[in-house]
One Martini backbone bead per residue (centre of mass of N, CA, C, O) as a GRO file, in nm:
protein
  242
    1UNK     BB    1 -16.815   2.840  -5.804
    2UNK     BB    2 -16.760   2.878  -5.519
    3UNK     BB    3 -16.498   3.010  -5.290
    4UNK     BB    4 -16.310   2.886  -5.015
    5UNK     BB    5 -16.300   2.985  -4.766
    6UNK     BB    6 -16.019   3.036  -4.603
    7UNK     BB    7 -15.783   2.970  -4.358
    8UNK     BB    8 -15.664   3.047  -4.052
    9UNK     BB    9 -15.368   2.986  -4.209
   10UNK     BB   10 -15.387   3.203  -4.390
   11UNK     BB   11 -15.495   3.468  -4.242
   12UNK     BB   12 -15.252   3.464  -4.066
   13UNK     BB   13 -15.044   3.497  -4.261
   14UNK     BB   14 -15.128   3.768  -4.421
   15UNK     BB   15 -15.095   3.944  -4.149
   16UNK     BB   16 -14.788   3.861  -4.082
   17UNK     BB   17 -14.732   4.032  -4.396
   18UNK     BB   18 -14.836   4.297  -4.292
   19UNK     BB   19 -14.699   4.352  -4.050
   20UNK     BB   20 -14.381   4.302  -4.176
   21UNK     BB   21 -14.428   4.576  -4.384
   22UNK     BB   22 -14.448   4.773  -4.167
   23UNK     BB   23 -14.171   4.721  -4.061
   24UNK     BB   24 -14.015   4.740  -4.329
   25UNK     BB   25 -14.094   5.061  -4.394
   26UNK     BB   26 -14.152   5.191  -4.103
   27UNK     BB   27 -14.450   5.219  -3.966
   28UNK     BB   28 -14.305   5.008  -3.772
   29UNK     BB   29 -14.121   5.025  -3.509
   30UNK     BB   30 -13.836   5.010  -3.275
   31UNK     BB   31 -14.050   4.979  -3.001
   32UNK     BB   32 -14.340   4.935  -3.130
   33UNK     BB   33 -14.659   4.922  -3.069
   34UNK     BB   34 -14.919   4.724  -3.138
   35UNK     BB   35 -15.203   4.660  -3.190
   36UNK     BB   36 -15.455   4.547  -3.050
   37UNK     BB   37 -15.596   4.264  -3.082
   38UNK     BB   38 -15.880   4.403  -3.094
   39UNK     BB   39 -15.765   4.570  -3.350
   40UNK     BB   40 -15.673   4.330  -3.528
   41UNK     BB   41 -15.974   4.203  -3.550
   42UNK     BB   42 -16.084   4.418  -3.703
   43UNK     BB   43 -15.909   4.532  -3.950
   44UNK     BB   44 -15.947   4.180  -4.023
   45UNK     BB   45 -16.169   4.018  -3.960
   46UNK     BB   46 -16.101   3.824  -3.697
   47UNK     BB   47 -16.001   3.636  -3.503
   48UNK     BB   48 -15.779   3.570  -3.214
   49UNK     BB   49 -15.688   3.333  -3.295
   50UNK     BB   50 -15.561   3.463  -3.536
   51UNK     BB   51 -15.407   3.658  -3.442
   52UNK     BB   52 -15.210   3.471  -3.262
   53UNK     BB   53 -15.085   3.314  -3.525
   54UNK     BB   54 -14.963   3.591  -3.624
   55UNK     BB   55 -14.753   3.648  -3.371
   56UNK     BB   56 -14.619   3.421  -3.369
   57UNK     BB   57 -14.501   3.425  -3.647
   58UNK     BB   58 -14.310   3.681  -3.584
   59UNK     BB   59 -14.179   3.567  -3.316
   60UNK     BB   60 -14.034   3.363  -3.488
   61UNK     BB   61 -13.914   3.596  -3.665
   62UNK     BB   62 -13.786   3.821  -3.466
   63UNK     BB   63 -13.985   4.103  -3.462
   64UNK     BB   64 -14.129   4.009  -3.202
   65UNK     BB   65 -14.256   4.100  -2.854
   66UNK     BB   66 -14.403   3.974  -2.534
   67UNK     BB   67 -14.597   4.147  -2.288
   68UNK     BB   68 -14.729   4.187  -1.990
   69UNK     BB   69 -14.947   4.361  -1.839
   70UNK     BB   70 -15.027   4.710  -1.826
   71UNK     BB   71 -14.763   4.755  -2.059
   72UNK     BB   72 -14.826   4.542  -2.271
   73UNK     BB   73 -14.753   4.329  -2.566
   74UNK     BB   74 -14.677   4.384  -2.895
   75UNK     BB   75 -14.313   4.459  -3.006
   76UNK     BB   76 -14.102   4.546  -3.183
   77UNK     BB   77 -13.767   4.442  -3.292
   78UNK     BB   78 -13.418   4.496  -3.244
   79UNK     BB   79 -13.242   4.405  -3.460
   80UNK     BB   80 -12.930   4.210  -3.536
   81UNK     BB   81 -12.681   4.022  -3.621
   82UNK     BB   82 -12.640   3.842  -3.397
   83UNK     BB   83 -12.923   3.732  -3.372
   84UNK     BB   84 -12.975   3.632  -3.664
   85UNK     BB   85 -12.769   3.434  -3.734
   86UNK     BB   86 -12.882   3.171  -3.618
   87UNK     BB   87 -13.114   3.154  -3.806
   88UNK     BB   88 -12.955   3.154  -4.080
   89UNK     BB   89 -12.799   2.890  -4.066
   90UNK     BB   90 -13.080   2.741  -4.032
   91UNK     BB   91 -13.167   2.784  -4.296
   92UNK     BB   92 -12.896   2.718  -4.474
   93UNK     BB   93 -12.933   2.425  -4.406
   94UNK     BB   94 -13.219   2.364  -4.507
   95UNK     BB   95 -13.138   2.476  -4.806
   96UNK     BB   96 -12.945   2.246  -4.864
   97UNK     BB   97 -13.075   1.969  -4.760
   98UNK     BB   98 -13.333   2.021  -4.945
   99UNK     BB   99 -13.183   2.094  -5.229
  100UNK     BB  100 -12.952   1.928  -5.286
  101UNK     BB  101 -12.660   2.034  -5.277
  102UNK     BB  102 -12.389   2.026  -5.397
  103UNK     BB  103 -12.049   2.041  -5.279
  104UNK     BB  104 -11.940   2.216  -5.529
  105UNK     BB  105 -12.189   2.455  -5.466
  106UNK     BB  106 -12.087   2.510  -5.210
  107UNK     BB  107 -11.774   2.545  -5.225
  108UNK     BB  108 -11.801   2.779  -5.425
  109UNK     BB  109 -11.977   2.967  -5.243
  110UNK     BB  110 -11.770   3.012  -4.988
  111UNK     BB  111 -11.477   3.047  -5.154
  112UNK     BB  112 -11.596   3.322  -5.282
  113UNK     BB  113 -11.673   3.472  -5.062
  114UNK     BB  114 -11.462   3.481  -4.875
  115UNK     BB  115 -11.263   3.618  -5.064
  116UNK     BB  116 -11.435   3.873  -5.053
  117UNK     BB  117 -11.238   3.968  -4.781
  118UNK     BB  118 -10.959   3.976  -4.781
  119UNK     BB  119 -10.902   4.290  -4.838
  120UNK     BB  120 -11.079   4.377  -4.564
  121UNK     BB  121 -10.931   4.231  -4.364
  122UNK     BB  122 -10.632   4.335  -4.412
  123UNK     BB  123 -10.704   4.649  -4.398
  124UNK     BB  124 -10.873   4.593  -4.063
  125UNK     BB  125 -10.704   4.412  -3.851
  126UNK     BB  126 -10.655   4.295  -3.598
  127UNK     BB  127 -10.478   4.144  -3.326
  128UNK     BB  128 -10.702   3.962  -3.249
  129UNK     BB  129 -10.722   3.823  -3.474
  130UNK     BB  130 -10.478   3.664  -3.514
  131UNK     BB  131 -10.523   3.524  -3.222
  132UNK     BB  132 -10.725   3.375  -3.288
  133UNK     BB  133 -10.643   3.213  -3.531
  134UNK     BB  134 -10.357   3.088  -3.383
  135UNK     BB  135 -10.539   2.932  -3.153
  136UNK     BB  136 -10.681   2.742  -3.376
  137UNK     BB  137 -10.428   2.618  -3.517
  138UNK     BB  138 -10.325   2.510  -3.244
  139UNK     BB  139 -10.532   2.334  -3.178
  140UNK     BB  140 -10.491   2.167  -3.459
  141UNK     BB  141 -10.200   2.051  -3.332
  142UNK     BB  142 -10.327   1.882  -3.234
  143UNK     BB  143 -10.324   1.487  -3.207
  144UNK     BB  144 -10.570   1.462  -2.954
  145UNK     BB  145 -10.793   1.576  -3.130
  146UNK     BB  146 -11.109   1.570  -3.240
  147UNK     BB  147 -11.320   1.583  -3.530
  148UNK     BB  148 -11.485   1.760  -3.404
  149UNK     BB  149 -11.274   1.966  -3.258
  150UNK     BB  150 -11.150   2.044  -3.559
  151UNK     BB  151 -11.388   2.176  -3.676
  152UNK     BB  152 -11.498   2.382  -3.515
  153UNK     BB  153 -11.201   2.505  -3.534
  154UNK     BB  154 -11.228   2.580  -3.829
  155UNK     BB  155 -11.534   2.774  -3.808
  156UNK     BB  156 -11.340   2.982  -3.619
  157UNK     BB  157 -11.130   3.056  -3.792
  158UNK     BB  158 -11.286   3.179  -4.042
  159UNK     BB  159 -11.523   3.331  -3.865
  160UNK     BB  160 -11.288   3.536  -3.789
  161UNK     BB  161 -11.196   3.620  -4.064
  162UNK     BB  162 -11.474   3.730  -4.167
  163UNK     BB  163 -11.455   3.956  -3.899
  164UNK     BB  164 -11.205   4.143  -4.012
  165UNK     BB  165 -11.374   4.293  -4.214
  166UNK     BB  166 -11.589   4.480  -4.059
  167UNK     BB  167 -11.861   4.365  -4.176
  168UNK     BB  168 -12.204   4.301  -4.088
  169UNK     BB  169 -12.312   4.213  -4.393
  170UNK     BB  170 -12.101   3.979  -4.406
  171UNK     BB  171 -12.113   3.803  -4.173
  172UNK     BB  172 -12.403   3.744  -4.227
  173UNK     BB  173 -12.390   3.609  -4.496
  174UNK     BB  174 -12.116   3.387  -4.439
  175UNK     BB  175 -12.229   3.250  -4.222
  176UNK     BB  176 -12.402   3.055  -4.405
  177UNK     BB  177 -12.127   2.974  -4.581
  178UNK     BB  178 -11.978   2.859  -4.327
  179UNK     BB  179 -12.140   2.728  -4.091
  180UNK     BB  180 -12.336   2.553  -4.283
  181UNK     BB  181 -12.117   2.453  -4.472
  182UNK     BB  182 -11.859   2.296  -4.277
  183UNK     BB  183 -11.977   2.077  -4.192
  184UNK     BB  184 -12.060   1.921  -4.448
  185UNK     BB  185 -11.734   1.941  -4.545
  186UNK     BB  186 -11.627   1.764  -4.293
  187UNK     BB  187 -11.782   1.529  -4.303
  188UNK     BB  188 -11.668   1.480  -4.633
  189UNK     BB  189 -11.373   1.452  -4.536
  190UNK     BB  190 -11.211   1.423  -4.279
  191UNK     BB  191 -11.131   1.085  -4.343
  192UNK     BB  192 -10.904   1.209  -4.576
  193UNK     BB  193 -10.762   1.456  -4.414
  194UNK     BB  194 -10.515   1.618  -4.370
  195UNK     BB  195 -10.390   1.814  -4.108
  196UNK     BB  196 -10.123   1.927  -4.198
  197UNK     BB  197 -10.208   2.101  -4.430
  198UNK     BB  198 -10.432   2.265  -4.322
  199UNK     BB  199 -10.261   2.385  -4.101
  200UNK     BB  200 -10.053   2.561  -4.311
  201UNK     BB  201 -10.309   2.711  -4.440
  202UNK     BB  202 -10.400   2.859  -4.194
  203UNK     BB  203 -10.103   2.993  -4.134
  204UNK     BB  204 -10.054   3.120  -4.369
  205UNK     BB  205 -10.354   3.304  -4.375
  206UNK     BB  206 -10.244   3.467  -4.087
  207UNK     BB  207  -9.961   3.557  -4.195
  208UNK     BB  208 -10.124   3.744  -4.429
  209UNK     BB  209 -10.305   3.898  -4.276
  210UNK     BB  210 -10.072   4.021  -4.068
  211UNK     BB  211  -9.931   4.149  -4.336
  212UNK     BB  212 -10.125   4.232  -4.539
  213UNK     BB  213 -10.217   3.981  -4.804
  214UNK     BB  214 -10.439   3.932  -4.993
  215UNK     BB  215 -10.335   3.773  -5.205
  216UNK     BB  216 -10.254   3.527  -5.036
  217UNK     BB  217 -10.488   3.466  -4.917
  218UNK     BB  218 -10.614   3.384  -5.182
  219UNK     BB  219 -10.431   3.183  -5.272
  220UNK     BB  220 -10.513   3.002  -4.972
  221UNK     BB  221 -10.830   2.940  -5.071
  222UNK     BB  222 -10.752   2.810  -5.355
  223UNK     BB  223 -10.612   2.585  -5.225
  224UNK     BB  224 -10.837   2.478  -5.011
  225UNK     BB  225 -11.030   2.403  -5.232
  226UNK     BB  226 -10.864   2.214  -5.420
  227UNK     BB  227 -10.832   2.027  -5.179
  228UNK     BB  228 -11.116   1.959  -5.110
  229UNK     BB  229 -11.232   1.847  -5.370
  230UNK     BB  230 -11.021   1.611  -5.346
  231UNK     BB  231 -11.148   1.469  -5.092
  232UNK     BB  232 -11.431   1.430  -5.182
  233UNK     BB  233 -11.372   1.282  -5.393
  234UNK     BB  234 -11.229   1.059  -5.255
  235UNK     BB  235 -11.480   0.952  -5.057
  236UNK     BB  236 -11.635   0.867  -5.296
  237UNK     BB  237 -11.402   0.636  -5.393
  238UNK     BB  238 -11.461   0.450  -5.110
  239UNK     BB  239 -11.701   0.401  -5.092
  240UNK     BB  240 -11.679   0.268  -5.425
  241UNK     BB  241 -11.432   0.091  -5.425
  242UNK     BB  242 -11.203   0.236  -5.622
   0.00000   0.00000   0.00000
């Protein structure tokens, strides 16, 4: 039997899996124009439709951009950790929920991670890291923050902590860690927490960070993990009326 001819977004998939490993291996830099439609419509023996569509595909995952007039076309985007970050977070958000992790494999490892920059943030804090987490302390110590502006507060203290690291590959990867699972794990325990413990160990937090005392930080991430599952607990048999 015959084998059915591609369809045209197969054929844009793999051109723009082509044109990613170039872009990817340093064949194509960045500000690097690529080659025209009508180029790439030969090189790869497809309609401009399907090259536009294979296009497209670049430019959602942030790869490539397209400019106008006589001096346009689409040219390489030279990516940031900053600009990547927004889509990191949508990714692990999309892959914790779609993957159903259950919320025990996602604490473990948001606080195994987070825990892994304590020596580097201790080490490199500057006093603005301190001055953001203890602004967050404040916000959270206010009695009539509501539960998602508490919540807020509480993603923006800890991707403090994490950018104390001073390490961009870190940051961007705990992103993920910290922004896409903290909203998750708000949500199942919020109903259920202490907010004045919270406080305290977030207090101890920063004010390991500004002795440098790694150890005593990694001791209130464990401390704070384990409250959290604890929390997780209570949710889950208040849920079941037990």
């Amino acid at each position: 039997m015959k084998n059915a001819s591609p369809s045209a977004s197969d054929l844009s998939a793999k051109i723009a899996d082509a044109l990613r490993q170039e872009i990817i291996s340093g064949v194509l830099l960045s500000d690097d124009r690529l080659p025209s439609e009508a180029d790439l419509c030969e090189k790869f023996d497809v309609s401009r439709s399907t090259v536009r569509e294979a296009l497209k595909r670049l430019a959602a995952q942030n790869l490539i951009r397209t400019q106008r007039g006589h001096t346009g076309g689409a040219f390489v985007n030279k990516l940031t950790f900053d600009a990547a970050v927004t889509q990191h977070i949508s990714t692990s958000t999309l892959l914790l929920s779609m993957n159903a992790v259950s919320f025990e494999t996602a604490c473990e490892a948001r606080f195994t991670l987070e825990r892994a920059c304590a020596g580097l943030a201790c080490a490199r804090r500057e006093r603005e890291t301190f001055d953001l987490m203890k602004a967050e302390v404040d916000r959270q110590s206010d009695p009539a923050l509501s539960d998602e502006a508490f919540c807020a507060s509480d993603v923006a203290f800890h991707r403090a902590f994490v950018d104390a690291a001073d390490n961009p590959v870190l940051s961007y990867q705990l992103a993920g860690a910290v922004e896409a699972m903290q909203p998750l794990m708000n949500m199942i325990t919020f109903p259920a927490r202490d907010r004045a413990r919270i406080v305290a160990l977030h207090i101890g937090m920063a004010n390991a960070l500004k002795a440098r005392d790694a150890d005593e930080v990694t001791a209130l991430l464990h401390e704070l993990e384990t409250y959290t599952l604890e929390l997780a607990d209570t949710y889950r048999a208040r849920r079941a009326g037990t």
